[in-house]
gemmi code that builds the backbone of each chain (N, CA, C; Angstrom):
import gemmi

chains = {
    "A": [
        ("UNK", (86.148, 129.841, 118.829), (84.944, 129.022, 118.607), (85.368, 127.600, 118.236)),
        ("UNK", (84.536, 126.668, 118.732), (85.316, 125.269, 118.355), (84.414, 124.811, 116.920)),
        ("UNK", (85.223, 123.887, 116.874), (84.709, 123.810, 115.486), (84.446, 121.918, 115.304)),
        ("UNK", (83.800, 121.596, 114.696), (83.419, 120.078, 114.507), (84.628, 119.311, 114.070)),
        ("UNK", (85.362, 118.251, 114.386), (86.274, 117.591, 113.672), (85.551, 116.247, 113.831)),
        ("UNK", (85.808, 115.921, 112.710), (85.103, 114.312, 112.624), (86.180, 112.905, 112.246)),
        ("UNK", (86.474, 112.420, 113.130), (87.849, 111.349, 113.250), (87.550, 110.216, 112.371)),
        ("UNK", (88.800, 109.495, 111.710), (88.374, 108.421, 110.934), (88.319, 107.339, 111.594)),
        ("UNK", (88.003, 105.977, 111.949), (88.213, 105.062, 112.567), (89.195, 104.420, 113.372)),
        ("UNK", (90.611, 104.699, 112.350), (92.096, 104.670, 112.938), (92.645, 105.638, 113.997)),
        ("UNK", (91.635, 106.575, 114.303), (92.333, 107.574, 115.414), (91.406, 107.573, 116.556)),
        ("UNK", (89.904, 107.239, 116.235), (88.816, 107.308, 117.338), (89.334, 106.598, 118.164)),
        ("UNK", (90.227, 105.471, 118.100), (90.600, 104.687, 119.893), (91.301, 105.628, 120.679)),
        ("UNK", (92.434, 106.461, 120.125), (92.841, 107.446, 120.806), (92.173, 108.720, 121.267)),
        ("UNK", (91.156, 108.637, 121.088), (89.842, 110.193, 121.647), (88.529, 108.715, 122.557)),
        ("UNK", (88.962, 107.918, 122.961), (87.680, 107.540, 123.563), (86.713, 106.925, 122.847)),
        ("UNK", (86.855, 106.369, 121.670), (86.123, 106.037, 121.010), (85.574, 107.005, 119.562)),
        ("UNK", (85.627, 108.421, 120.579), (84.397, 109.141, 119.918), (84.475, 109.676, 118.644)),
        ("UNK", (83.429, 109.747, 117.732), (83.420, 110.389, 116.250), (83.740, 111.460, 116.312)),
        ("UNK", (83.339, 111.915, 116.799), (83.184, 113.554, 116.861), (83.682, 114.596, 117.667)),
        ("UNK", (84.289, 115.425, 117.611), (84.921, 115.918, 119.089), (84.920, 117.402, 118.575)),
        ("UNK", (84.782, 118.323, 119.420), (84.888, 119.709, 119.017), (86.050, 120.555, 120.184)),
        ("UNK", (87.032, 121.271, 118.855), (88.065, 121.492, 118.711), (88.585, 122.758, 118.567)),
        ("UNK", (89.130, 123.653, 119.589), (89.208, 125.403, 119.318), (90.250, 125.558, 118.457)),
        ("UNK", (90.524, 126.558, 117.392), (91.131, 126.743, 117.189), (90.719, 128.050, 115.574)),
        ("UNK", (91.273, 128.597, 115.434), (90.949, 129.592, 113.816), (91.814, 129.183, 112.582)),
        ("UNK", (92.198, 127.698, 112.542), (93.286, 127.610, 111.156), (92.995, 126.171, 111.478)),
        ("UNK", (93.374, 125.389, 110.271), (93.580, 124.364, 110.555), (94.805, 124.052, 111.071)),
        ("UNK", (95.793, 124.294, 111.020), (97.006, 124.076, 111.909), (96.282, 123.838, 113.544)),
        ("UNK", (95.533, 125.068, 113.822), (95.820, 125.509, 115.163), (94.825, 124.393, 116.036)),
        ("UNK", (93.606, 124.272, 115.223), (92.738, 122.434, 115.208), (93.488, 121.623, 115.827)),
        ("UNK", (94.367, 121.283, 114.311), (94.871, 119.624, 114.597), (95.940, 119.907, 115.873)),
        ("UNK", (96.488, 120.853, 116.118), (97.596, 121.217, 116.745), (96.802, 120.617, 118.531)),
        ("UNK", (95.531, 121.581, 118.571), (95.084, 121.376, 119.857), (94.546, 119.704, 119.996)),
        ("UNK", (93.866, 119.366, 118.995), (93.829, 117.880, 119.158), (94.533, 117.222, 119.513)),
        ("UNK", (95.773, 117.203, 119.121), (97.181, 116.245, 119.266), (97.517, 116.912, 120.809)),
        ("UNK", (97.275, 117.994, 120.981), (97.637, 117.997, 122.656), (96.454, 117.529, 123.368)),
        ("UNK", (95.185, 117.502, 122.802), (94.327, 116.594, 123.833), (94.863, 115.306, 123.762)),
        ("UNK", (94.774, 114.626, 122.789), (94.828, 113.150, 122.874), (96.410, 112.777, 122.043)),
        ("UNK", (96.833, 112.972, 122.982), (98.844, 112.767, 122.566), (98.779, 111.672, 121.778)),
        ("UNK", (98.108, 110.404, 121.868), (98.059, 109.043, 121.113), (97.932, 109.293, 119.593)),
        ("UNK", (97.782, 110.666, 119.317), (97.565, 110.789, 117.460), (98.944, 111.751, 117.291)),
        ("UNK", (99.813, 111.951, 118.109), (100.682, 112.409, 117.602), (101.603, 111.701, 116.741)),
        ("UNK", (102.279, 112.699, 115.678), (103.191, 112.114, 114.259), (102.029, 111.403, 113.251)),
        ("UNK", (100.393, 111.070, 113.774), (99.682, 110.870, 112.997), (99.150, 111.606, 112.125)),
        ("UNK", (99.020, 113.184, 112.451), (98.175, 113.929, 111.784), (98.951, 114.787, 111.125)),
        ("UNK", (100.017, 115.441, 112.092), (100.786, 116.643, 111.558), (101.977, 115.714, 111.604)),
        ("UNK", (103.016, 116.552, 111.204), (104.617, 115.890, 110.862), (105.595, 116.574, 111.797)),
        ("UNK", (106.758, 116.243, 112.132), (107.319, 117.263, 112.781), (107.676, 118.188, 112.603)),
        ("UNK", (107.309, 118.711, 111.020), (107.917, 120.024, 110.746), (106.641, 120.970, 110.751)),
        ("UNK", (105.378, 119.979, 111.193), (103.844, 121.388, 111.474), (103.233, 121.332, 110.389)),
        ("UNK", (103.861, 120.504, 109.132), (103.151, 120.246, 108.122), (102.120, 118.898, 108.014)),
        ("UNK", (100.995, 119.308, 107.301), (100.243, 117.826, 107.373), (100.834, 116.508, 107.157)),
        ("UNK", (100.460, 115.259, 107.430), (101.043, 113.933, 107.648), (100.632, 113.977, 106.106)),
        ("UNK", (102.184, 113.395, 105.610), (101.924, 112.894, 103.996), (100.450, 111.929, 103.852)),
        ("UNK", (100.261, 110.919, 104.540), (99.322, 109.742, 104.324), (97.823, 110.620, 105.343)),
        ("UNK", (97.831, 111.574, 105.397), (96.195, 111.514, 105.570), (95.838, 113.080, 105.005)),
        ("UNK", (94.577, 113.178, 104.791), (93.861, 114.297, 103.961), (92.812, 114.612, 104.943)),
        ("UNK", (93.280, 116.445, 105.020), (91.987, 117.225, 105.942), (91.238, 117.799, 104.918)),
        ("UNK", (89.888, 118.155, 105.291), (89.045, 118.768, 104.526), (88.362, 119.554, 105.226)),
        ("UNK", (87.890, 120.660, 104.813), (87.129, 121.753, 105.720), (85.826, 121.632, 104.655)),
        ("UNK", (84.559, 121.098, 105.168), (83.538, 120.775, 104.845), (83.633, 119.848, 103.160)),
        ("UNK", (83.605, 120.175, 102.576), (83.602, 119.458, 101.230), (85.529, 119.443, 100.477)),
        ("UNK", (85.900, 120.375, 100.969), (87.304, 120.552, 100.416), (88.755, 120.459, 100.991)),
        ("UNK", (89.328, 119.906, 100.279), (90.666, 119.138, 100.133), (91.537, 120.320, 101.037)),
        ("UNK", (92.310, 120.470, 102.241), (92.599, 122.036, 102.481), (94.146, 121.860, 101.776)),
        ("UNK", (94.470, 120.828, 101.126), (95.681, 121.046, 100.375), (95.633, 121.997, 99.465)),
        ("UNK", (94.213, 122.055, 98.564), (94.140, 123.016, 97.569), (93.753, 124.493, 98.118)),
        ("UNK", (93.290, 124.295, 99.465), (93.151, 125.493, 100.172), (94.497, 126.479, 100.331)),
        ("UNK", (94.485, 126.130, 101.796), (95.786, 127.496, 102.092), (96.541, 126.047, 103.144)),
        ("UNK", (96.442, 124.878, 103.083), (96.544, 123.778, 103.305), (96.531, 124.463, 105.425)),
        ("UNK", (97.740, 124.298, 106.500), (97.558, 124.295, 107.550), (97.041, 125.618, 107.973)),
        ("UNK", (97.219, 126.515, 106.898), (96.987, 128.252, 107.509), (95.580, 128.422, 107.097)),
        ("UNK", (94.933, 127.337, 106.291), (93.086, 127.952, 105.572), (92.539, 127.805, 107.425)),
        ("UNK", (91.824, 128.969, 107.031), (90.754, 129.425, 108.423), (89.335, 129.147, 108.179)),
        ("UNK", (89.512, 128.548, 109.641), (88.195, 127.851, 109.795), (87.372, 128.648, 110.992)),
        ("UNK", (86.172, 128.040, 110.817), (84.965, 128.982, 111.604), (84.178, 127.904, 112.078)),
        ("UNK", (82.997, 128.453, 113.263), (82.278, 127.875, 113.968), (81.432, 126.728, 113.182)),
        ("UNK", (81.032, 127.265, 112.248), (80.054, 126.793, 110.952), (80.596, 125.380, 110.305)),
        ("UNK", (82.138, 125.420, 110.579), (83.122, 124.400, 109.594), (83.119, 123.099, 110.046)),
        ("UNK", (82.915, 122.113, 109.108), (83.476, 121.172, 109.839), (84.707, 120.522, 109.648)),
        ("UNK", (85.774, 120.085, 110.297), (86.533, 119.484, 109.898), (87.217, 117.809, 109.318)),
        ("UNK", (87.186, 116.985, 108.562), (87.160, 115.794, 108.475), (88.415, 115.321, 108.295)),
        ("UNK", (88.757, 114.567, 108.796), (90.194, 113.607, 108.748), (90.254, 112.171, 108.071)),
        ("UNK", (90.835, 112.145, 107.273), (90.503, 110.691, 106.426), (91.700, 110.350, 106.054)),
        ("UNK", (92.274, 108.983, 106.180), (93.839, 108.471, 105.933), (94.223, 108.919, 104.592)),
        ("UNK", (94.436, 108.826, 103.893), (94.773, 108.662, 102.153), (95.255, 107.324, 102.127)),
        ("UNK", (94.270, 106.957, 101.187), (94.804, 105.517, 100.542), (94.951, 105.285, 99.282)),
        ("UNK", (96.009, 104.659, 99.387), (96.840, 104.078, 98.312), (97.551, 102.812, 98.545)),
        ("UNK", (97.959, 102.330, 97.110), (98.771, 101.053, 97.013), (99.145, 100.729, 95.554)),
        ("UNK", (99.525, 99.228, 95.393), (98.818, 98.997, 94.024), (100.284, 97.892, 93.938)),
        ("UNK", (100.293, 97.024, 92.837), (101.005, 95.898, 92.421), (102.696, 96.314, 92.763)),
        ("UNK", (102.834, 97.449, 91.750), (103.962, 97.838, 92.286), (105.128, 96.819, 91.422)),
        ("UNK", (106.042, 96.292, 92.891), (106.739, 95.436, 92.639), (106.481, 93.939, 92.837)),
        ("UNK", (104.806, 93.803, 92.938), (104.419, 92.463, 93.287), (104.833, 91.482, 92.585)),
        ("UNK", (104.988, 91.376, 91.629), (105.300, 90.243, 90.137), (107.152, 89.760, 90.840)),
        ("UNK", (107.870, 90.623, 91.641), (108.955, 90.857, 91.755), (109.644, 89.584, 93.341)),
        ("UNK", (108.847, 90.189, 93.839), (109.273, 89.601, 95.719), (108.405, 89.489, 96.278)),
        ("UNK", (107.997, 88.316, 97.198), (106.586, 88.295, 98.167), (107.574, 87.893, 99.404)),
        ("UNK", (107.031, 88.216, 100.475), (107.370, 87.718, 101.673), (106.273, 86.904, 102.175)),
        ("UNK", (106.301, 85.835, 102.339), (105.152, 85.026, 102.679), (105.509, 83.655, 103.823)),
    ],
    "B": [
        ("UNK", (87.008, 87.243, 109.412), (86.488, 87.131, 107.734), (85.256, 88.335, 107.470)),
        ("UNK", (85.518, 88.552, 106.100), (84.678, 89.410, 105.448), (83.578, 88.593, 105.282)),
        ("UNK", (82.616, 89.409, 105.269), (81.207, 89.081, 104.512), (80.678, 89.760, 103.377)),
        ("UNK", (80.180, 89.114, 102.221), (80.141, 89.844, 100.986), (78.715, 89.726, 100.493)),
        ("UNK", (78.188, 90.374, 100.571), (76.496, 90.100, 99.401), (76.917, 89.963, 98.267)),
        ("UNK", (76.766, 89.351, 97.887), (76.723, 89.020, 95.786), (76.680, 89.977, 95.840)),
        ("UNK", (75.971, 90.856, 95.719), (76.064, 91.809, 94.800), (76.561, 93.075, 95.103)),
        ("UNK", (77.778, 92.850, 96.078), (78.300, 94.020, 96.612), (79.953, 93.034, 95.611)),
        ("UNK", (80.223, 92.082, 95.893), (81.042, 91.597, 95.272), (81.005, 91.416, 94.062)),
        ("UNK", (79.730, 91.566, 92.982), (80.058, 91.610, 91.743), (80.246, 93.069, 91.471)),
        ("UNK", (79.480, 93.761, 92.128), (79.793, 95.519, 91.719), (81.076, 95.493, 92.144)),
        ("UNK", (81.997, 95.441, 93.011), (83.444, 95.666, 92.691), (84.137, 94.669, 91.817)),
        ("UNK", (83.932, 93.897, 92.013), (84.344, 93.142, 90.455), (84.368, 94.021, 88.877)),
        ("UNK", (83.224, 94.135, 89.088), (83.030, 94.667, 87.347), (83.783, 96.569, 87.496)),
        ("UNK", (83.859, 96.788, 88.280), (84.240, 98.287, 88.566), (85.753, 97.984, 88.608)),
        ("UNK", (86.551, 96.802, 88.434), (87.812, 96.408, 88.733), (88.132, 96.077, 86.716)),
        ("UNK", (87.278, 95.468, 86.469), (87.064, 95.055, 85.126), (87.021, 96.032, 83.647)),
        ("UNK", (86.122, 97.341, 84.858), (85.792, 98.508, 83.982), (86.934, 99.128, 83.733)),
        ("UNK", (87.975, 98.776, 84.775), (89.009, 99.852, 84.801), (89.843, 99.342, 83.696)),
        ("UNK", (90.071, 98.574, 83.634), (91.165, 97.734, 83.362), (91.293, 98.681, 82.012)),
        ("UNK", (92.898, 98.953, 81.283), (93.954, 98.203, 81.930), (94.595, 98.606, 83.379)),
        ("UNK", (94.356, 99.764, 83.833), (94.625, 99.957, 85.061), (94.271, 99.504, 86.265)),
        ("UNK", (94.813, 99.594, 87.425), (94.024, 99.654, 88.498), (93.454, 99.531, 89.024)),
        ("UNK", (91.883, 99.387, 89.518), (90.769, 100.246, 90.132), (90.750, 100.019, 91.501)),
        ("UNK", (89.745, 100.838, 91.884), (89.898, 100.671, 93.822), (88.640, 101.192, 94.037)),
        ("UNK", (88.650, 100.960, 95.103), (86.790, 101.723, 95.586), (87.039, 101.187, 97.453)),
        ("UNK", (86.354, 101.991, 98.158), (85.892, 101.556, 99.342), (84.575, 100.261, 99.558)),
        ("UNK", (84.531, 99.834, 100.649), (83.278, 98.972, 101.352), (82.536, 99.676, 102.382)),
        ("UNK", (81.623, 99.932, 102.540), (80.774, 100.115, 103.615), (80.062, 99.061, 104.476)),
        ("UNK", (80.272, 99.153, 105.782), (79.409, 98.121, 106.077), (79.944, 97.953, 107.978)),
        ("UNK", (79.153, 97.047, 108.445), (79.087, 96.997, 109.876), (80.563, 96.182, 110.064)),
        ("UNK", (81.403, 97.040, 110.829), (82.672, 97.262, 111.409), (83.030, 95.931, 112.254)),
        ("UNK", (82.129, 95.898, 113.216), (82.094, 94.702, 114.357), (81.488, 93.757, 113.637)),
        ("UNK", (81.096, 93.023, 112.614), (80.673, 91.680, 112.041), (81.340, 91.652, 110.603)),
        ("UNK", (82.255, 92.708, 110.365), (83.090, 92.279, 109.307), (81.827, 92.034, 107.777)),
        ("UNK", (80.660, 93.022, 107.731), (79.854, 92.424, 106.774), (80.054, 93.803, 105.879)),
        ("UNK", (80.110, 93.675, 104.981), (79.830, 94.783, 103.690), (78.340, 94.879, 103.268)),
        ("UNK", (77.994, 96.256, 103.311), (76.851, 96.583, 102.910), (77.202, 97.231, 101.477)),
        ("UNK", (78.046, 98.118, 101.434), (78.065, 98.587, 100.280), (79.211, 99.436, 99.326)),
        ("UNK", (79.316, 98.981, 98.292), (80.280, 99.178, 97.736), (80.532, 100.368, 97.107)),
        ("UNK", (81.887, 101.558, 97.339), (82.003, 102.708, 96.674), (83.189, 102.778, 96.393)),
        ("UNK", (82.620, 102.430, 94.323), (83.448, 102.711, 93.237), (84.474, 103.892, 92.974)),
        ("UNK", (85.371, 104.384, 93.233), (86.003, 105.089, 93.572), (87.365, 105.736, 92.383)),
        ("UNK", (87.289, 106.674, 92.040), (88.310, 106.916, 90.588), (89.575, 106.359, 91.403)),
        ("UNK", (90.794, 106.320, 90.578), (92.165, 105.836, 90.718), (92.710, 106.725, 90.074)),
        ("UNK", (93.213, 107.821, 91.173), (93.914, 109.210, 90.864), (95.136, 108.509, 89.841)),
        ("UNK", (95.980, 107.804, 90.672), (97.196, 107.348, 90.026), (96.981, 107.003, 88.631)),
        ("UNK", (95.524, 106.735, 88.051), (95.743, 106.210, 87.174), (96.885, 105.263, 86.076)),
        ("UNK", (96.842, 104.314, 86.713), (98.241, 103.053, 86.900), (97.929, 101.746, 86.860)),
        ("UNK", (98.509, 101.388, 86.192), (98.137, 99.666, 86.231), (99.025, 99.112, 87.408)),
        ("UNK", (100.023, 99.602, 87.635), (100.767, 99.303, 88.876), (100.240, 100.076, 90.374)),
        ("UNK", (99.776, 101.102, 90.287), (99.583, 101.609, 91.653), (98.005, 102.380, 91.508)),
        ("UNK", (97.645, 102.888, 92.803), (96.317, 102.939, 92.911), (96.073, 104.402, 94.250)),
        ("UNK", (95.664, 105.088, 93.697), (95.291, 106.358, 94.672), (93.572, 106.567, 94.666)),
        ("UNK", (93.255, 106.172, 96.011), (91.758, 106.775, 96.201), (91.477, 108.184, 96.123)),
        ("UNK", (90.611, 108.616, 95.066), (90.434, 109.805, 94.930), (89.780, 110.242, 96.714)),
        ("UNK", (90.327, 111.448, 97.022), (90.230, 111.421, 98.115), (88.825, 112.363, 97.963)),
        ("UNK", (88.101, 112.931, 97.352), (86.774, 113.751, 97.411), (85.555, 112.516, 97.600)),
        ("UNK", (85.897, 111.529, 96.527), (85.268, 110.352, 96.382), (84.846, 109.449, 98.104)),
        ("UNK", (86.456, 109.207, 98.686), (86.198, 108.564, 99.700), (85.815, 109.872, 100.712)),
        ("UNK", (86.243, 110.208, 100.962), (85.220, 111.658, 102.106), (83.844, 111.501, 101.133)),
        ("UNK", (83.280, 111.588, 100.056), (81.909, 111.503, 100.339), (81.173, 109.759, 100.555)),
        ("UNK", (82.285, 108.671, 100.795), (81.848, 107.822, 100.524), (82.017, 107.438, 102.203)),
        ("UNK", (82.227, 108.282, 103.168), (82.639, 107.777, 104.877), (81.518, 108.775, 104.682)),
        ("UNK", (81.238, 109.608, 104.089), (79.733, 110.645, 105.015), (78.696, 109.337, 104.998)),
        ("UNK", (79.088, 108.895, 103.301), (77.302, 108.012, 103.210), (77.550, 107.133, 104.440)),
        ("UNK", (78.749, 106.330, 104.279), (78.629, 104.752, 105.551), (78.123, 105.386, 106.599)),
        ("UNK", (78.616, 106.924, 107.070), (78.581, 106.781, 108.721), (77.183, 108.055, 108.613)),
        ("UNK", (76.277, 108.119, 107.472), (74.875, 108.974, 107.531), (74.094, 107.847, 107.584)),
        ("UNK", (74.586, 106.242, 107.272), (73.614, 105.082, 107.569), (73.796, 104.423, 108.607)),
        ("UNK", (74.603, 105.333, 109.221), (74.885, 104.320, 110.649), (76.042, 103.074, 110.419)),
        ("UNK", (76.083, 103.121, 108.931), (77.999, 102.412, 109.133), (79.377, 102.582, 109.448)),
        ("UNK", (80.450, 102.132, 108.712), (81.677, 102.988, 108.887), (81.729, 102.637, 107.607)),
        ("UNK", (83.122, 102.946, 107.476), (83.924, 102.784, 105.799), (85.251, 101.488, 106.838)),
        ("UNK", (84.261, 99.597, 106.576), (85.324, 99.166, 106.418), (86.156, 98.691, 105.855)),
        ("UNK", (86.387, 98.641, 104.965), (87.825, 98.163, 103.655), (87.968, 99.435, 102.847)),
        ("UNK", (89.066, 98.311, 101.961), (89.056, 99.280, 100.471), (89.749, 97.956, 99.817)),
        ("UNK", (89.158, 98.183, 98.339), (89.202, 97.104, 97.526), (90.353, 97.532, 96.329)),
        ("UNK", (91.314, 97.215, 95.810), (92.371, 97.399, 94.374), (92.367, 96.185, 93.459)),
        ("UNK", (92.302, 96.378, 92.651), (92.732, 95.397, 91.263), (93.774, 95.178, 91.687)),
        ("UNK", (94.482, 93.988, 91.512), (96.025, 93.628, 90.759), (95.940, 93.386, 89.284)),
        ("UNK", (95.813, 93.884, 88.529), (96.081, 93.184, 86.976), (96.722, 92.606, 86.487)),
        ("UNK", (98.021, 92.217, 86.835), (98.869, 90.679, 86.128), (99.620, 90.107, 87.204)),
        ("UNK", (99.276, 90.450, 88.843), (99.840, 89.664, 89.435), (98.787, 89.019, 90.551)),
        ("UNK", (99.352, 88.233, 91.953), (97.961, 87.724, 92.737), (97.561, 88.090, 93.147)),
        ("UNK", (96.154, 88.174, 94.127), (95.696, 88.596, 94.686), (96.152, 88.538, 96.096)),
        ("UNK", (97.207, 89.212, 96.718), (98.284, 89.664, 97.327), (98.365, 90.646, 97.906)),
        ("UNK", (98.560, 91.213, 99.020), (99.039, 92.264, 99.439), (100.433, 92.696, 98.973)),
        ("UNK", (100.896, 93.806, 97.817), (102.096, 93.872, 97.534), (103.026, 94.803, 98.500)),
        ("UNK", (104.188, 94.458, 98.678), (104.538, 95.600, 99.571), (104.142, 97.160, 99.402)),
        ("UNK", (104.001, 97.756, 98.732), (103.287, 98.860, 98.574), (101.948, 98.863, 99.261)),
        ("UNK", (101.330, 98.115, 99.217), (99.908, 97.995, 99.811), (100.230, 97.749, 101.335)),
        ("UNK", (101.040, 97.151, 102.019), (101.236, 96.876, 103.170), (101.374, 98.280, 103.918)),
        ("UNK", (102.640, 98.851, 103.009), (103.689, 100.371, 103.666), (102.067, 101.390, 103.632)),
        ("UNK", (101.329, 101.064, 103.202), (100.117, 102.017, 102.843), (99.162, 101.947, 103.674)),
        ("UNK", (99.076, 101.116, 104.035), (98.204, 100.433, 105.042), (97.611, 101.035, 106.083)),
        ("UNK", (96.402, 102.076, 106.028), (96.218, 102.911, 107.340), (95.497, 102.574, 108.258)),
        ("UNK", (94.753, 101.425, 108.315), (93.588, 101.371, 109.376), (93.811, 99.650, 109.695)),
        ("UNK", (94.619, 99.789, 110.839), (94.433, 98.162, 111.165), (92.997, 97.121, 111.329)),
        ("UNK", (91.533, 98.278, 111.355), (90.524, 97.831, 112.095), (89.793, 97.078, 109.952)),
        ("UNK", (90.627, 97.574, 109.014), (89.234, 97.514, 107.557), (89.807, 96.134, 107.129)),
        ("UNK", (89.510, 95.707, 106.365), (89.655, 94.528, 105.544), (90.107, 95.167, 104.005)),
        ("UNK", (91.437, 94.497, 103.728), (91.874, 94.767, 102.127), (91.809, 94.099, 101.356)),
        ("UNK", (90.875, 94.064, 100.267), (90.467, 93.504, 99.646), (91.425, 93.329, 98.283)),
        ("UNK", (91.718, 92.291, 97.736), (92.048, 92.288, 96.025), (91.593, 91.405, 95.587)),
        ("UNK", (91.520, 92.322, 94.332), (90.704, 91.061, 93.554), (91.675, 91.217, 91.878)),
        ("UNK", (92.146, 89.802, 91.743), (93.549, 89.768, 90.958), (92.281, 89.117, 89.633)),
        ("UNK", (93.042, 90.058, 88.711), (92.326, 89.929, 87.114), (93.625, 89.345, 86.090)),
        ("UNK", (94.503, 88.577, 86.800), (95.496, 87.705, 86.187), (95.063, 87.123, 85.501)),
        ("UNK", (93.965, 85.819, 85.780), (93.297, 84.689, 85.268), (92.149, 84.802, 84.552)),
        ("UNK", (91.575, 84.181, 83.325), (89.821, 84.813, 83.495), (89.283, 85.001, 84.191)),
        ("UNK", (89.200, 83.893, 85.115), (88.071, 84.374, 86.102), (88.814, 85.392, 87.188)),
        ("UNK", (87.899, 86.515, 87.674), (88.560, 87.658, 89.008), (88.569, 86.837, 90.164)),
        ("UNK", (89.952, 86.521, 91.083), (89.980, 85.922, 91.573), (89.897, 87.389, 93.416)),
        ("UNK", (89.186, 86.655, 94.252), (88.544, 88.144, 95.248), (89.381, 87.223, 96.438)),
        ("UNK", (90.061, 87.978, 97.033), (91.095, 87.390, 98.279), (90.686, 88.712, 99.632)),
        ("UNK", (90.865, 88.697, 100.689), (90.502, 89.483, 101.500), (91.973, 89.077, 102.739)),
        ("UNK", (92.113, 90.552, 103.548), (93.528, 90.155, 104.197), (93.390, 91.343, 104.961)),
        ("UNK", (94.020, 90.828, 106.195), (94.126, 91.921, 108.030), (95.298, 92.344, 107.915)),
        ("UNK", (95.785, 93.657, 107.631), (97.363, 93.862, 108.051), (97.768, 95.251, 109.053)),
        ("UNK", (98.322, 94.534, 110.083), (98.322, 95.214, 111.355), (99.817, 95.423, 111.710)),
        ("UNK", (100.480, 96.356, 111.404), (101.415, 96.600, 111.866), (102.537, 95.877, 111.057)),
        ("UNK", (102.113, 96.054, 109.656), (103.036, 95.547, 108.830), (102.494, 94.077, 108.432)),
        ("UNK", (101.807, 93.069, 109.473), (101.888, 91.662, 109.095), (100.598, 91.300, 108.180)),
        ("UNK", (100.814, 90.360, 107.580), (99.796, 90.275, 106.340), (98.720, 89.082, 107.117)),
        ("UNK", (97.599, 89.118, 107.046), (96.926, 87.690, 107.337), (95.641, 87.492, 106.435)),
        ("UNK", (95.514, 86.194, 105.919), (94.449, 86.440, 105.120), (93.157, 85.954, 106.045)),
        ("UNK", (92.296, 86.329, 105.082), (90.792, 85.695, 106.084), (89.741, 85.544, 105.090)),
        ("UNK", (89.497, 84.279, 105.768), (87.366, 83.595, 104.982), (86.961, 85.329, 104.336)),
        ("UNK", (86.333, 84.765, 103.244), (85.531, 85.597, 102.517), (84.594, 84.616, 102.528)),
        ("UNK", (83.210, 85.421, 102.769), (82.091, 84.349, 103.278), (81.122, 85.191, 101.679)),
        ("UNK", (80.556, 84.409, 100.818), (79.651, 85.363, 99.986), (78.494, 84.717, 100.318)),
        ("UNK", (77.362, 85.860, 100.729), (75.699, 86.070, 100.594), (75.183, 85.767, 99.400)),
        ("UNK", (74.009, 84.845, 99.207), (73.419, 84.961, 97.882), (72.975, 86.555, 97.942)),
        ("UNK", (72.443, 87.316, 98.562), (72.154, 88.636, 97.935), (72.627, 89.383, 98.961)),
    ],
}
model = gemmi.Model(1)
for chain_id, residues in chains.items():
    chain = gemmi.Chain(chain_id)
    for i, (resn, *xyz) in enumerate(residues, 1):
        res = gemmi.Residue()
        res.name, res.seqid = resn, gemmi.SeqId(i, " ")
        for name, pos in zip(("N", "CA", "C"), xyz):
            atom = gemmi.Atom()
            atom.name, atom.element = name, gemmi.Element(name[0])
            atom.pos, atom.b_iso = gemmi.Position(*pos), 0.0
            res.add_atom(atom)
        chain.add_residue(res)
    model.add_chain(chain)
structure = gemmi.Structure()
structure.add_model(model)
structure.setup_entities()
């Protein structure tokens, strides 16, 4: 059964634009897995090469984080939706230190 | 260049202010193709850090449902600097996920919050007009 995945802005150029795309698969692994073979242009974006999620972005299966889930193995259903959102972060850091400008 | 309503720019202001001494960060909402902010979402700072800054990620997933249930997107995201400029620091660059949003800082060095806005695409920093709306 496919299931809803909803793309963040940074990946919709590689699907055609589109928000929304529906996606077969029963795990989240097996999702993002078939996505990245539709639209090769998000590959090393989503998953890593070891099949694990991309450090810098966060899946969620309707309201929840699937890190706290069963992270690539939580199973998903017709009903689910899936959301993809970068993780962001930053912050001063070593700013006070070196600028390249 | 960004476009700012007053009062989308004082609500992240004071939500930068609130935080202090740490951090703060929040997303922008607003129309993608005219670079305008509609609306601002205040956002916790997992890292809780005066040096670094993590968008609570429950926060921003419910804050891309609201932009894109009004027909917006989620474009920026806004961080404090607290004792340095309003700068993209290298950390903020290496972090950098969406070439299409506007990154906002707004440096609380000086009294007054000083609000800088900047494009970084593939590593390169560029700044750009911040245009503010009376409302």
């Amino acid at each position: 059964m496919p299931v809803q995945v909803n793309l963040p802005t940074v990946l919709r150029p590689h699907a055609g634009g589109e928000r929304t795309i529906a996606v077969e698969g029963e795990t989240v692994g097996q999702v993002l897995n078939a996505l990245v073979a539709r639209y090769p242009g998000m590959s090393g974006q989503v998953i890593d090469d070891t099949g694990a999620l991309h450090k810098f972005v966060n899946i969620y299966i309707n309201d929840d984080d699937v890190r706290y889930l069963s992270g690539v193995d939580t199973p998903v259903g017709a009903t689910d939706e899936l959301s993809i959102l970068p993780a962001v972060a930053g912050g001063a850091f070593a700013a006070g230190v070196h600028h390249q400008r | 260049m960004l476009t700012l309503p007053r009062t989308v720019h004082d609500q992240m202001v004071a939500h930068c202010l609130v935080g202090l001494p740490d951090e703060a960060c929040g997303r922008l909402g607003g129309d993608l193709a005219t670079g305008t902010a509609v609306t601002c979402y205040p956002t916790r700072n997992l890292a809780a850090s005066a040096k670094l800054y993590t968008v609570d990620p429950k926060e921003h997933l419910r804050a891309d449902r609201d932009a894109e249930g009004s027909g917006n997107s989620i474009i920026g995201v806004f961080h404090s600097h607290t004792h340095t400029e309003a700068y993209p620091s290298p950390t903020d660059v290496a972090q950098a996920p969406d070439p299409s949003w506007h990154y906002v800082l707004v440096s609380l060095r000086d009294t007054e919050p000083m609000v800088r806005s900047y494009r970084i695409v593939e590593g390169v920093i560029e700044e750009e007009p911040v245009r503010l709306l009376a409302r």
